[in-house]
Structures are given as C-alpha cells and as structure tokens.
C-alpha positions in Angstrom: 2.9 -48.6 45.5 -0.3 -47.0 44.9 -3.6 -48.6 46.5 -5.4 -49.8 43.4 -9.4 -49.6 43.8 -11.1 -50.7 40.8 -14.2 -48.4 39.8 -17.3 -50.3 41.1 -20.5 -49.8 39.6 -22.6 -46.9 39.9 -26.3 -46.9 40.5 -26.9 -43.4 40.2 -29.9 -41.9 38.6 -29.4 -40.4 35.5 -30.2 -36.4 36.3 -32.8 -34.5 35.3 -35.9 -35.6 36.6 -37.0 -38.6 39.1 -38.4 -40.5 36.0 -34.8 -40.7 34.3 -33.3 -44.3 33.8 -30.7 -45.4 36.1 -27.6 -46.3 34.7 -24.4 -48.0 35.5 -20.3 -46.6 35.8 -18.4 -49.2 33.3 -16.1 -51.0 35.3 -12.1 -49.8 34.2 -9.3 -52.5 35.6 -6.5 -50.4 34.9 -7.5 -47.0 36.9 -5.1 -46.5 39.7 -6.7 -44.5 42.9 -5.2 -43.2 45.4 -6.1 -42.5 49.0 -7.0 -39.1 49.0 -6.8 -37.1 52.9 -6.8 -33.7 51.1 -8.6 -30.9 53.2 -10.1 -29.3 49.9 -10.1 -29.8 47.4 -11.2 -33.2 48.7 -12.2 -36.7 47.6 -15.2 -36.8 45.8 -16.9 -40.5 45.9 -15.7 -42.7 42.9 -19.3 -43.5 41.5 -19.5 -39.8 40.8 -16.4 -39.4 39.2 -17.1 -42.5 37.0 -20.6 -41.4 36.3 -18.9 -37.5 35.4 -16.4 -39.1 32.9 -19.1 -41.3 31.3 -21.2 -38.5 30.6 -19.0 -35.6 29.9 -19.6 -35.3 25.8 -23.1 -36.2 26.3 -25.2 -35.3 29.0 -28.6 -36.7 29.7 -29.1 -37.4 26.0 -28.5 -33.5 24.8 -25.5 -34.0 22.6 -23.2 -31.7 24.1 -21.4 -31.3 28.1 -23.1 -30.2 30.9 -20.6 -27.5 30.4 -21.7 -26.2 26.8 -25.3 -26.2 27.7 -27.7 -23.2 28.8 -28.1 -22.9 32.5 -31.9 -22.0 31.7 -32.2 -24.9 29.7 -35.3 -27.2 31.1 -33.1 -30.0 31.6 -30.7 -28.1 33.8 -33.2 -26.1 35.6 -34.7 -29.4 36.0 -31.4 -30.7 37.6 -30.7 -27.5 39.7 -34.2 -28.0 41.0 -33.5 -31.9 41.8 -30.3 -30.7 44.1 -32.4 -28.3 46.4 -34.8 -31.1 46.5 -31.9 -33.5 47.5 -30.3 -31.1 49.7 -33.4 -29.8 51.7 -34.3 -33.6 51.9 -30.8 -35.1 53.2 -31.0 -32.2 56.0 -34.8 -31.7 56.8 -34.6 -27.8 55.6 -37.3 -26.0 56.6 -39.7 -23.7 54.0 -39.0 -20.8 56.0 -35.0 -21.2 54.6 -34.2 -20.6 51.0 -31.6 -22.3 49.1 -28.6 -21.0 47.3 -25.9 -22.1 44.8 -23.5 -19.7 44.6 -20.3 -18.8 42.7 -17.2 -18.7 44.9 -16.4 -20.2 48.3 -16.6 -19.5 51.7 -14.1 -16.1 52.0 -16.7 -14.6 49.6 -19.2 -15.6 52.3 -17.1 -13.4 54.7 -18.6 -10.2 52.7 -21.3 -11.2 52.0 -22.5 -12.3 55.3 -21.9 -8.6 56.9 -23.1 -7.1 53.8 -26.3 -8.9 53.7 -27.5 -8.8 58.0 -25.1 -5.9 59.5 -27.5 -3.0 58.6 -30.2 -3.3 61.1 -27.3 -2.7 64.2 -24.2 -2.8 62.1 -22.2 -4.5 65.1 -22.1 -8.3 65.3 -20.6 -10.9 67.6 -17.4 -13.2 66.1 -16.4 -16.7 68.1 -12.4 -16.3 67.5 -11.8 -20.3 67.6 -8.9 -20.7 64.9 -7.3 -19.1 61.7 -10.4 -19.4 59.7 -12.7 -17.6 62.4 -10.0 -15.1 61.9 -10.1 -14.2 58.4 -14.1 -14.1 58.7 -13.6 -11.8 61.4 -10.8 -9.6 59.8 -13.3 -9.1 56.8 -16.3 -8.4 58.7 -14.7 -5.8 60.0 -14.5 -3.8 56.9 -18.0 -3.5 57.1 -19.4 -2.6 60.9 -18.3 -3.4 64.3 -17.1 -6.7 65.2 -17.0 -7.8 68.6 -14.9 -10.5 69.6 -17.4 -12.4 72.2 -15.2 -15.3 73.0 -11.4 -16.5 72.0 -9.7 -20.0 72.3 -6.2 -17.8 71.7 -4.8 -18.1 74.9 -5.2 -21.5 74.8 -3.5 -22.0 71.2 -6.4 -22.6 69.0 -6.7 -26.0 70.7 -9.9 -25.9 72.4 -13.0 -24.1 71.5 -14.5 -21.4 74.0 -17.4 -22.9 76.2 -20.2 -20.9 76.5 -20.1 -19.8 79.6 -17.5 -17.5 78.7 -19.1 -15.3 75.7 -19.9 -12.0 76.3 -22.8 -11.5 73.9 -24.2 -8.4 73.0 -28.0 -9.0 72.7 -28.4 -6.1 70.2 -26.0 -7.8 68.2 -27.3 -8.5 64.3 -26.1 -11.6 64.5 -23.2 -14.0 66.5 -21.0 -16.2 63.4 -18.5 -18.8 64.2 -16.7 -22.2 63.0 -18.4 -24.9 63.7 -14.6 -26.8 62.7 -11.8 -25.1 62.5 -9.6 -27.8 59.4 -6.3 -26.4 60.4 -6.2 -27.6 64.5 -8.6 -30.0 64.1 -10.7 -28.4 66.8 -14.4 -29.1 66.4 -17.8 -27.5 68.0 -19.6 -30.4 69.2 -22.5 -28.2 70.3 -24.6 -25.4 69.1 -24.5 -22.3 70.3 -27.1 -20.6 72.3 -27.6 -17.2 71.1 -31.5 -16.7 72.0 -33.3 -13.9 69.4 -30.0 -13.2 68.0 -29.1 -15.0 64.5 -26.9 -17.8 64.6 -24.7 -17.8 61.7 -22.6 -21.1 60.5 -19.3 -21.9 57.9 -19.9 -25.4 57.7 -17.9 -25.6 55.3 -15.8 -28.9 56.5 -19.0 -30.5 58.4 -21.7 -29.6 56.3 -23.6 -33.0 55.4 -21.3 -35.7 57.6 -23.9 -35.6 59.9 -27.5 -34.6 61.1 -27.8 -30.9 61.8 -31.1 -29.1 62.9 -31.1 -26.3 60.4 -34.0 -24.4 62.2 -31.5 -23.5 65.1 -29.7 -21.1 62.7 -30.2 -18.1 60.6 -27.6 -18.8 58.2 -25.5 -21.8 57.0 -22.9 -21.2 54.5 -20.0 -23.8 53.1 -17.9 -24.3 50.4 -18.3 -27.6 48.4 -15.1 -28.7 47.9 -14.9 -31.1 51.4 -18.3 -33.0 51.5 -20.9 -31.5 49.2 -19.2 -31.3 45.5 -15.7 -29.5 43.7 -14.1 -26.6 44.4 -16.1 -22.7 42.7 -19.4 -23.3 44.0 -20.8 -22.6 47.5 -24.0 -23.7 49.4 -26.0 -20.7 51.7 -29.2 -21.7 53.7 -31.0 -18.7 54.7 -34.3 -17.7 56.8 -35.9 -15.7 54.6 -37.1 -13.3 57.7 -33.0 -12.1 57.3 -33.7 -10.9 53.7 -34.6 -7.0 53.1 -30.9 -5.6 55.5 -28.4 -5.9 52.2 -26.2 -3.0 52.4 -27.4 -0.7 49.6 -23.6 0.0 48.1 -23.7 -4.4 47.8 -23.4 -5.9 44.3 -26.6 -7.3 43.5 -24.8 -10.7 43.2 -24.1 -10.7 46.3 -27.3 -10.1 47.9 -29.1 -13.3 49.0 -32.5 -12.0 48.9 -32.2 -11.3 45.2 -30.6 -14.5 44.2 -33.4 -16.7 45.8 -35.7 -14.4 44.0 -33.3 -15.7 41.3 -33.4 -19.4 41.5 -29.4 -18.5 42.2 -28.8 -17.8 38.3 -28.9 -13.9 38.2 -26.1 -14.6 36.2 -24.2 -17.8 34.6 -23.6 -20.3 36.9 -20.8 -22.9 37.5 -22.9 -25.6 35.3 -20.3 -28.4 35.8 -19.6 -27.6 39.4 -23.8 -27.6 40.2 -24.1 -30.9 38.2 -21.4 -32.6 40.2 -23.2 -31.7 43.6 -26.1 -32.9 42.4 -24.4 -36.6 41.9 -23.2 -36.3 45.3 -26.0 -35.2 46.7 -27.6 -38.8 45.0 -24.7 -40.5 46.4 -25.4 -39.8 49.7 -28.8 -40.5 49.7 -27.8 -44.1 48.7 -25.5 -44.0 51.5 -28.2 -43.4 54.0 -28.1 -39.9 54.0 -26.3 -38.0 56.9 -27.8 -40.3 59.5 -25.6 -43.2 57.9 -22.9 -41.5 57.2 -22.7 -40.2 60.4 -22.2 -43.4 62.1 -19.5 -43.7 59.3 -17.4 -40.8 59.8 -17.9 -40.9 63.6 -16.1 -44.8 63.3 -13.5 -43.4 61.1 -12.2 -40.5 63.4 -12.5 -43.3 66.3 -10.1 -45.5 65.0 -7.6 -43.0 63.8 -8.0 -41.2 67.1 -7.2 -44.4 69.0 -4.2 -45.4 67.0 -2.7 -41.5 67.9 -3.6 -42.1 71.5 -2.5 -46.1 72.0 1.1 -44.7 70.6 2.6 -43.8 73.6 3.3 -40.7 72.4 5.0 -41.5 69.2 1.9 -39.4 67.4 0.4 -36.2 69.4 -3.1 -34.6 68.9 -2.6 -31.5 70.8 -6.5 -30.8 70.5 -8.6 -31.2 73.5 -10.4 -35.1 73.3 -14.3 -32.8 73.7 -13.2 -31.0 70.7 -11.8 -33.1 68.5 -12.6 -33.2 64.9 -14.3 -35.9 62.7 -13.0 -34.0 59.5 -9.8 -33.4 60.5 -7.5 -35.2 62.7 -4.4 -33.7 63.5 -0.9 -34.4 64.5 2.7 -34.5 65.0 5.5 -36.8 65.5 7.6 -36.9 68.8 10.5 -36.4 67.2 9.9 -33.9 64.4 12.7 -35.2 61.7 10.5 -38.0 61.0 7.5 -36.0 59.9 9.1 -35.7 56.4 10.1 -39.2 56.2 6.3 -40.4 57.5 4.6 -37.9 54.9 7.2 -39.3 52.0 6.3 -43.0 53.1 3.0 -42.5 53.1 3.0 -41.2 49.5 4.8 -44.0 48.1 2.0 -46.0 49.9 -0.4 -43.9 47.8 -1.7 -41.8 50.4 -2.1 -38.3 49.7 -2.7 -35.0 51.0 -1.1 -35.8 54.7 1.3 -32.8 55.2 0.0 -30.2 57.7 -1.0 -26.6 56.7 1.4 -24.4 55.9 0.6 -22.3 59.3 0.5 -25.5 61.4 3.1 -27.9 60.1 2.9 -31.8 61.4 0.3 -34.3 59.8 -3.3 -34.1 58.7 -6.0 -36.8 57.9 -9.0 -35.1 56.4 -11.7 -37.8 56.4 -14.8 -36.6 55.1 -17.6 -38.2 53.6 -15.6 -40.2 50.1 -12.7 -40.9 52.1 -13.5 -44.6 52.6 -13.5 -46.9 55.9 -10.7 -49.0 54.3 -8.7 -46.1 53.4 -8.3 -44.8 57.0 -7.7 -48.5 57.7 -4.7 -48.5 55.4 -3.6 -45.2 57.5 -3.8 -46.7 60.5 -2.3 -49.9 59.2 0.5 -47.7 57.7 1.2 -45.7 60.9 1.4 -48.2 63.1 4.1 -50.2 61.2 6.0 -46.5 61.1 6.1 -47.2 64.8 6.9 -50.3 64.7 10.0 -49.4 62.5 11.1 -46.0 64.3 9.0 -45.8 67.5 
C-alpha cells in the first residue's frame, strides 16, 4: 500500500521581501505520498509543494499565479532577488561570482560552457568519469579541442580517476568534470587541483547537499530538478574575471556575461520554475542549510550502504567504497530475475522511481535533499525483508 504522510505544516515565509508574513500549509488527511527515489525529476520537500498549491490562484496578494504575472514586476524581481540572496547565503558565494537563473538544464550548459571560456586557447581539458562526462565532452567538441586528461573507462565507470593520473595541459582554457556521475553512482569526494587553470563543475546531482567552497572553481553549473527546484530552470555561478571570451557566432542568450548584466531576464523567464527554487531555497535554510543537511544525507547513504554491504551479497554496489555516492546509490541483485519482482514490490510498497537507468539496468536509490530519513528507512526496512523472503 502506499506510505501515507500527512502534509505537516509549513513555516515558510511568504515571498517577496524579508518583511512578508509567514504563513502556514493547511493540513490535508486524505493526500496520499509516496516515497519518491527519482533521479530527476526528483522529490521536492512537501512544505513547498503545499505552500505552491496554496498559493497557485493567488500569489503574494496579486490576484493572479506566479505564472500569469510579469517577470519585471516589483514583486517578482523582488523574489528573484531573495533567491540569489538565499543561494549565495546557503553556499558562502563570493562577490567576485555572479549568479544566474537560466532557462534549460545542464546539456544546454554543455554549449554554453565551451562557447562562453574556449576562445582565449580554444582547447580544454575533459575528466571522462561516466556517461554524463561523456555527453559534456561529445558537445564540447563541436566547439574546440577537447582533451581527454583522465578516464575511469577501463575500469567500467566504477571509480573515478585519481589525480595523479591526469595529464593536464596548463594552457588549457579550462579542465570540466562530474563531480557525480547519477548513473554508476560514482562520486568525487575531492576537488580537483588544476592550479591557474579554471575549474569547471555540473553539480547538478550534489549541488546544495553539502558545503562546497565556491572560490575553488570558475564555474558551477546544475540543473534544479535533483536538490535546488523542478525540472526547466538551471543554476550557473560564474567568476566574473571568465566574462568577455563568448564566442562571437554565440546567441546572446547564451552568453553569461550578458545575462548577469541582465539580472538573467534578457528574455521571459520560467516564473513558476524561479518561484519554486526560491521556496526551496527557504526550506533549506530552516533545515540548517547545507551544513545540516549534510549530516543528513551523509546518514542516509550510510545506512542504505550498509544494508547493501551486511547482505552477503544478495545486493551488489559495484562502485568503489572511496567513490561512492550520497545521491545515488546503486545496485543489483545476485540473481538478476528478481530485480523485476524487487522493483514491482517495492512499488506496491509505494516506493518509486527504483529501476536503474536505461544504460545501466539494476536498482537505484536517489536520496537527495526531500527524500526523507524515514523514507530510506522504509527502503531498508523493505529490502531487508526481500532477503529474508528470497535471500
């Protein structure tokens, strides 16, 4: 049966400016909620979704949706200035770094990365570590030369390559990788060293589960639909020093140094998508921002890690134990015919969002930031009765 979870109450502040009243989610008895271990689009956290539906013909007292309203309206300029507050707050950005909200998701970063810093040596270093490293590699190379500086290949995607094995080219005009790579589970638990060369990130499926130090990178790009907000809007931190390289044949859209100059609205932006990232971005403030989640997500991936490993082999995580992920945990079944019955189970259980990616097959648990402590308890509760019943 579906896990029921009754919509708690929600102390988020109303948005459009920190004097706003707070106001509180109604409480519904009869919503139904599943346990959501989608790798994107993800679980958002129920306050949001409550506070969305309460205040979806009417938002912040303008008669009309967030959707129907201007984007250069004071109130929602007022919001979109809020979020980069929030966001540069949650993740100590520096001043040096502008901020950007931008249509899309991460494979438009892929473009607009190269299009944006390839022009000063147009040649740049890749980290191959997995099937997203690829695509972001495959596109780059539409636009300069791409050198491969380090591959986990040989070693099936199931590691990440240490350091000590890139071949960097200093006069590279910058070095990008992966810091997670959702479909393996593999996970950078380090940052790069790339000395006066550019670091750039997709944080896509890490960004905000825990502390990062923003001012060891050039450029940090993700798509919102894991941690940060829904699926069709993406979130670019930038030095600004990178600005004045966009390749001159790039649509102004997608050149970052116009749309800071821009506020990110050189055109009309995802209103609804912005004004959900912004309640996030208020959730997780109340959750103790990324230092308190972290200790969250870190005990999450823990226990499900340690129900894989005290199996006996009945579960599998191929992925090496330094490079596991927190997001996304990984594996298979030792005997393979029960991999349909365990994803079918777990459905009736109201778990969804299990099956493996299409390239990789087996199981996934994506556990980032809304998936709750109790839900991954319910997993593990869940699998270890599977044993129990077929081990």
């Amino acid at each position: 049966m579906p896990v029921h979870q009754p919509a708690p109450p929600s102390s988020l502040a109303r948005s459009g400016g920190a004097a706003s009243p707070t106001i509180h989610a109604k409480t519904d008895s009869t919503v139904t909620r599943v346990i959501n271990f989608s790798a994107g689009p993800a679980a958002l956290p129920l306050p949001v979704l409550q506070r969305v539906r309460e205040e979806l013909l009417d938002w912040n007292s303008t008669g009309a949706s967030v959707m129907e309203i201007s984007h250069r309206s004071k109130k929602f300029i007022d919001l979109a200035e809020m979020s980069e507050a929030d966001l540069r707050d949650l993740l100590s950005i520096p001043k040096e770094y502008a901020v950007l909200f931008l249509q899309g998701g991460a494979q438009t970063q892929f473009s607009m990365v190269p299009l944006n810093l390839l022009q000063q040596n147009a040649k740049a270093d890749y980290i191959d570590s997995g099937y997203w490293s690829q695509l972001a590699i495959r596109e780059a190379e539409r636009y300069g030369r791409i050198n491969i500086a380090a591959s986990s290949k040989d070693e099936d995607y199931m590691t990440v390559p240490p350091q000590n094995c890139w071949q960097l080219d200093p006069e590279a005009s910058y070095v990008h990788y992966t810091p997670n790579e959702t479909i393996t589970g593999v996970e950078f638990h380090w940052v790069p060293e790339t000395k006066n060369v550019p670091l750039v990130a997709d944080m896509s499926s890490t960004i905000l589960s825990r502390p990062v130090d923003v001012a060891k990178f050039g450029l940090i790009y993700a798509g919102a639909q894991k941690n940060v907000g829904p699926s069709g809007i993406t979130v670019v931190i930038v030095h600004r020093e990178l600005f004045g390289q966009t390749a001159p044949s790039a649509p102004r859209l997608f050149s970052y140094e116009q749309q800071a100059s821009a506020g990110s609205m050189m055109n009309t932006v995802p209103t609804f998508n912005w004004y959900v990232v912004s309640l996030v971005l208020q959730w997780l403030k109340q959750q103790g921002g990324v230092d308190g989640i972290a200790v969250i997500n870190q005990r999450k991936a823990h226990k499900l890690y340690s129900c894989i490993d005290c199996s006996a082999g009945f579960y599998r995580n191929r992925v090496a134990v330094d490079c596991r992920s927190w997001m996304n945990v990984t594996f298979d079944l030792n005997d393979p015919r029960l991999e349909e019955m365990f994803i079918e189970q777990t459905e009736r259980e109201g778990m969804i969002g299990l099956r493996g990616h299409r390239v990789a097959g087996g199981v996934r648990a994506s556990l980032y930031n809304a998936v709750s402590e109790e839900g991954v308890d319910a997993l593990v509760a869940f699998m270890q009765d599977f044993e129990t019943r077929y081990g």
